[in-house]
N, C-alpha and C positions, 0 to 999 in steps of 0.2 A: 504493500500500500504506500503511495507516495504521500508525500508532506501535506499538500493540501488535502488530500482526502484525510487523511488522519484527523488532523485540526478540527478542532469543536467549540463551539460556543465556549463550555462549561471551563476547558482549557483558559480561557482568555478572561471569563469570568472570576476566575479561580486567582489568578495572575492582578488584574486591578485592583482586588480585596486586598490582595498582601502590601501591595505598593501603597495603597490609600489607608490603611489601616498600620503598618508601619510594620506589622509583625505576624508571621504566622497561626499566632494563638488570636488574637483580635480579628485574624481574618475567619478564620473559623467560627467566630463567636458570632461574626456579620452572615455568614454565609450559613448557619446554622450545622455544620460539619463537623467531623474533628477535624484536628489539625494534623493528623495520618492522613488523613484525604486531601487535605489540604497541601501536604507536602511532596505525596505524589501525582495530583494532577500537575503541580509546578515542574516535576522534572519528566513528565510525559512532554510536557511543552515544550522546553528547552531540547531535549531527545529528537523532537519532530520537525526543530525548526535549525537544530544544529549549535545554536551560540547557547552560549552561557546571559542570563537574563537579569540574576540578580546577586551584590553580594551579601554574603551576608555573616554579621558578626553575631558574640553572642548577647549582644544587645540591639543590633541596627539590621534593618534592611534595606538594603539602595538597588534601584534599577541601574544597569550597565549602561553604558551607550547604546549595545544592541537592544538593551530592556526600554531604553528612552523611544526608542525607536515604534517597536512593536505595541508601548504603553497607549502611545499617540495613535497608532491606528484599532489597538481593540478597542479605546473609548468609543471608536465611530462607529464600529463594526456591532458593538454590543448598541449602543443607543437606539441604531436602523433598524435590532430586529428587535427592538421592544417596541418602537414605533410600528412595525409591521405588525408584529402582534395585536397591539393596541388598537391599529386602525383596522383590521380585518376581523376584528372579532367584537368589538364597539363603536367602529366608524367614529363620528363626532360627539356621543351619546354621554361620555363620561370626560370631564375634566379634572385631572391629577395633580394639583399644586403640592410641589414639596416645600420642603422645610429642612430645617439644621434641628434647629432645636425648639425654637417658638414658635412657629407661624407667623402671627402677625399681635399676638401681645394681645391685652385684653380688645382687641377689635375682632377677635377671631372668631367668636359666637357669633355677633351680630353680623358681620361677616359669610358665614353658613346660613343664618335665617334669611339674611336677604338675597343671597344668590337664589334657596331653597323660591324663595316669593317672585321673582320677577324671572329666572330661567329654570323651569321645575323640568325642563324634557333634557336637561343637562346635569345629572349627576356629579356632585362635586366631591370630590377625594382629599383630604390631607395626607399627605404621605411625607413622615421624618423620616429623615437619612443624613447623618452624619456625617457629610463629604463640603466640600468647598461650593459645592454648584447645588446643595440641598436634591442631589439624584437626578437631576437634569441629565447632566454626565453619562451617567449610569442607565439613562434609559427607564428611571423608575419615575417619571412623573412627565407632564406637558411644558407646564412650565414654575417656576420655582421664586419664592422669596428668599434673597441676601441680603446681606450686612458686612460684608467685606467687597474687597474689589472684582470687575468682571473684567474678564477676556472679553472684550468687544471684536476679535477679529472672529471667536466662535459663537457669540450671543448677540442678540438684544436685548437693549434694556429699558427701564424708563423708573425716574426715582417716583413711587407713590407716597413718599412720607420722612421723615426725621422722629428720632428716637432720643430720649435724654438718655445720656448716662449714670447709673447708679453705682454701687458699690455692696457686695453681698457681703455677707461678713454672720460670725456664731453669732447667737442669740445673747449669749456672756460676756462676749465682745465687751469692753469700757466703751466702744465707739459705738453699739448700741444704741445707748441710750439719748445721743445724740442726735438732731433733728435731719442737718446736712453736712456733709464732712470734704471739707474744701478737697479739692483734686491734687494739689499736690502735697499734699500729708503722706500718702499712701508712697512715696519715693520711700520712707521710711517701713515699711512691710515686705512681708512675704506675699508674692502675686501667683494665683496658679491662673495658670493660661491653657484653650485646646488652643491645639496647633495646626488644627484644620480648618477650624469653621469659626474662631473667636473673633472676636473685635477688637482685640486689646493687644500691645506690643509696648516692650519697656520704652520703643522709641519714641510715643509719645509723652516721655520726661522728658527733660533736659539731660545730657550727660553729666555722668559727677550728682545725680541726685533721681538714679535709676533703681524700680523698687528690685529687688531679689525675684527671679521668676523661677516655679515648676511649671512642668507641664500635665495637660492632664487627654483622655480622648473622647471623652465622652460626659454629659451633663449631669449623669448620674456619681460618678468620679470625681466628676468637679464639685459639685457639692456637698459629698460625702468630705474632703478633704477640708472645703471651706466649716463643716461644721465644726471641726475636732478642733477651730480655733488657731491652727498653726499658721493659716493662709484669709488672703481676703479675693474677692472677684472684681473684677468692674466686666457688666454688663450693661445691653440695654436695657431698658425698662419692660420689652415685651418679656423678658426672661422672668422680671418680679411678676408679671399676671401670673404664666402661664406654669409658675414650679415655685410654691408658695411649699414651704416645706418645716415642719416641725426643729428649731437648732439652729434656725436660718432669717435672719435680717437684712433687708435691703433699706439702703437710703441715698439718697439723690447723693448726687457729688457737685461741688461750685465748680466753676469755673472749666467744665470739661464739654469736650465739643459734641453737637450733637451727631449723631449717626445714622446717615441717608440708610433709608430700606428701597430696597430696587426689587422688580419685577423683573427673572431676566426668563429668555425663550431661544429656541433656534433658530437661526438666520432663517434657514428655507424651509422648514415645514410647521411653523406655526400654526398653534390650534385657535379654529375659528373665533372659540370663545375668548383669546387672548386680550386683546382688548377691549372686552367688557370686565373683566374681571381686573384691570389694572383700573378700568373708570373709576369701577365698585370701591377698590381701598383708597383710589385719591379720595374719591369722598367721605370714605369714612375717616381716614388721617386728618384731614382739613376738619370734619366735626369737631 
């Protein structure tokens, strides 16, 4: 059997998780596998395609050059046949907004009613996914709310709103009980940060007065760490709606910038309902 016939989705699948997830046990957790499966579809791949894909230590994993290479076309490869999927088995009937982590903050209920009221033959989906592009990428939704920056040479976008930023912190916290807690105080903390889909970067201090950063990969992680006190967050505000949690304190921060949310979608196969559904959260953002 030659290379291409070989080659399978599941292969290529298999391969994005680990790169986007940074590690083979996290890929597995995504992809719902072990990580035995997980390690031999990877070298089935590498086997069927000849190069070496990725390296890896025993804490990292990095794509190769050849891994650069191949990463850039399964993304497309996998998106087209979710998109095939999607449109031959739902035509226009369902629209799939993902997400990272919040959707759209406390807009998001109302949000669902009023799509649910004015387009009822259009089904609407949230779908979370823990990726930079909230699954766009991936093939796992139409199109997707950010809070970080887009690739405009793969997307479009359009900003439907601005978001303050807060600051999560224990419930024990001294800073607690504090109304608002100026922005740059926190150079003096411990910051945990994801490193895929967060908002946040020590670069927004000044140097010489940058807080301490961990990393984290996921919202569950990330607040599990913020509650034990050792670490604080800065997030948007849709994060305080939508993960109100027992141990857990949000409060505004002064003086820190606010953060554009964008609508972003595919150049060329944009779903119909795209642009009603960016109308919908301008208006709701502007209320």
């Amino acid at each position: 059997m030659d290379a291409e016939s070989a080659l399978e989705l599941r292969h290529l699948r298999h391969f994005v998780a680990v790169v986007d997830a940074g590690s083979f046990t996290d890929a597995a957790l995504e992809l719902g596998v072990s990580q035995a499966t997980v390690s031999r579809t990877l070298l089935a791949l590498e086997r069927i395609l000849g190069v070496r894909l990725l390296h890896r230590t025993s804490r990292t994993v990095e794509p190769t050059t050849a891994g650069v290479t191949v990463l850039a076309r399964a993304r497309v490869l996998l998106a087209d046949a979710g998109t095939l999927v999607h449109e031959v088995t739902t035509g226009h009937t369902r629209l799939r907004l993902g997400h990272a982590w919040s959707a759209v903050g406390r807009h998001t209920a109302e949000f669902q009613r009023r799509w649910h009221d004015r387009h009822p033959d259009v089904e609407l989906q949230l779908v979370r996914t823990n990726t930079a592009t909230g699954g766009l990428a991936e093939g796992r939704c139409d199109l997707a709310v950010v809070r970080t920056a887009v690739d405009t040479r793969r997307y479009a976008h359009t900003v439907v709103g601005h978001e303050r930023r807060c600051v999560a912190l224990a419930s024990d916290d001294p800073w607690a009980r504090r109304r608002v807690i100026p922005f740059a105080e926190l150079g003096g903390r411990t910051l945990v940060v994801d490193r895929r889909t967060g908002t946040t970067s020590p670069d927004l201090w000044p140097e010489g007065a940058r807080p301490a950063v961990e990393y984290t990969h996921d919202i569950d992680d990330w607040l599990a760490a913020i509650a034990t006190g050792r670490c604080v967050g800065v997030t948007p505000e849709a994060t305080a709606a939508q993960y109100r949690r027992d141990g857990i304190r949000y409060r505004p921060l002064r003086d820190a910038g606010r953060i554009p949310v964008r609508l972003i979608w595919r150049h060329r196969d944009a779903h119909p309902a795209t642009h009603l559904a960016a109308a919908l959260l301008t208006e709701l953002y502007r209320a």
